[in-house]
N, C-alpha and C positions, 0 to 999 in steps of 0.2 A: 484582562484588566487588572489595574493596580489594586489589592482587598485596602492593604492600608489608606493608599488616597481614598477610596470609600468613604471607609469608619471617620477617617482626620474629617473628611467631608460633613459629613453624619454630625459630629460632633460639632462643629462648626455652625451648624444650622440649628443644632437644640444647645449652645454653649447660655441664652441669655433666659432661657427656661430654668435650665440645671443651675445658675449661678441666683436668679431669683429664689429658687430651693434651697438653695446652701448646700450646695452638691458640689462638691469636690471631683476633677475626673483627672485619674493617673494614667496614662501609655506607656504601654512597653511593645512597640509593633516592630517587628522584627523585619531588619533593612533588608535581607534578603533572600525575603520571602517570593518563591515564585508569582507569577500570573494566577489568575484564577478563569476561568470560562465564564459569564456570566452578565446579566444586567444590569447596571451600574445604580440604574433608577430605584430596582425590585429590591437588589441587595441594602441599597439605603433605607429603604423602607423595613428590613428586617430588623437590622441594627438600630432602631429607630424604636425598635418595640420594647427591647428588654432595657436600653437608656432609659424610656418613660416609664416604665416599670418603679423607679427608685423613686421620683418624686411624685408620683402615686401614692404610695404605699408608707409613705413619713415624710412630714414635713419640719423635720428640726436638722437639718441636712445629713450630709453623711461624705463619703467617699466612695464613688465606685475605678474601680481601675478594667482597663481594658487592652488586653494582651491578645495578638499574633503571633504565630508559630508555625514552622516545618517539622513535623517528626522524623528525622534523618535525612533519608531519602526517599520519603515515603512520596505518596499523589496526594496528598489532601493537606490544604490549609485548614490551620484551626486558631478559629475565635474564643476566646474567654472574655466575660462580663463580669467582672464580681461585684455585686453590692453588701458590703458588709454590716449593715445595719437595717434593712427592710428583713419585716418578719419571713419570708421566703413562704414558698407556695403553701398552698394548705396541703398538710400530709395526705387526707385522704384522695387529693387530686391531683397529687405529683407528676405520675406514670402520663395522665390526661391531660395535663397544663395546657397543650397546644394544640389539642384534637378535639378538645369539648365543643360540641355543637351551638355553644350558652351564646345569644346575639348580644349582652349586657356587656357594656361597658370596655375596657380593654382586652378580653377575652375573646372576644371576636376577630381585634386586630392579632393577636397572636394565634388564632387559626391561622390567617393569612399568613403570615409569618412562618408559621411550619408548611403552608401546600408554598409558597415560595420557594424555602429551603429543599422540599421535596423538588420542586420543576428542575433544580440548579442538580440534582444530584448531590446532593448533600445530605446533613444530619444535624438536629440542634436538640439539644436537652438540657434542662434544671434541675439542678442541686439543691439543696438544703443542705447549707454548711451548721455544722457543732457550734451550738452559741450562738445560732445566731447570723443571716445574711442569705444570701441565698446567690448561686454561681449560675448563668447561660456556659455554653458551652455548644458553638458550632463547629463543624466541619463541612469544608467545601472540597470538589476534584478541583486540583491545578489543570491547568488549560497544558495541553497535547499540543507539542508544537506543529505549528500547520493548523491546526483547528480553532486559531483566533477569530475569525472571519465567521463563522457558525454563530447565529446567536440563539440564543434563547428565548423561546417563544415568553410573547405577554402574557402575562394574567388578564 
């Protein structure tokens, strides 16, 4: 499946949430970026978690941008999220952001969000950027050709 039709998706369905917020969203999804194996449904709902992350977390808007990428020739697609003005995770729960067991609020959806990113074979984590903001940071396998047809099981 196409990651960036995904995200352009993703974004497209939370654009009048984020523009209520005064949320600003920049792309840079990189035109040719492989396939990736995966849910189209599960994946949107990933991307869907650290978007609502920003207007959560401030509401005097902001800018987040959201970047696609191949590392060379590597197998894995990678996601960047960057919200540059939400206070980012709380330090002592960084490492845990997306494992904590907490049912409250959207910490719950981003467990999901990490046992997702885990079904897909992949890897997501958060930064705390200097000054201020706070970076997602996924990683997916690119789809093996021949093995498009394989899906991935539902949550």
């Amino acid at each position: 499946m196409n990651l960036n039709r995904v995200i352009q998706e993703t974004l497209s369905l939370l654009d009048h949430q984020l523009q209520k917020s005064g949320i600003q969203v920049k792309t840079d999804l990189d035109a040719g970026l492989r396939p990736v194996r995966g849910n189209a449904g599960q994946l949107q709902q990933v991307f869907s978690q650290p978007l609502l992350e920003c207007p959560r977390r401030h509401a005097g808007g902001g800018t987040l941008e959201v970047r696609t990428w191949q590392e060379g020739s590597g197998a894995r697609a990678e996601v960047a999220i960057r919200d540059w003005h939400c206070p980012g995770a709380p330090a002592p729960h960084l490492r845990s952001f997306f494992t904590q067991g907490c049912a409250q609020g959207h910490r719950l959806g981003l467990s999901v969000t990490y046992g997702i990113i885990q079904e897909h074979g992949g890897s997501i984590e958060v930064f705390n950027r200097p000054g201020g903001g706070a970076s997602f940071r996924l990683e997916l396998p690119l789809a093996v050709p021949g093995s498009a047809r394989k899906p991935v099981n539902a949550a």
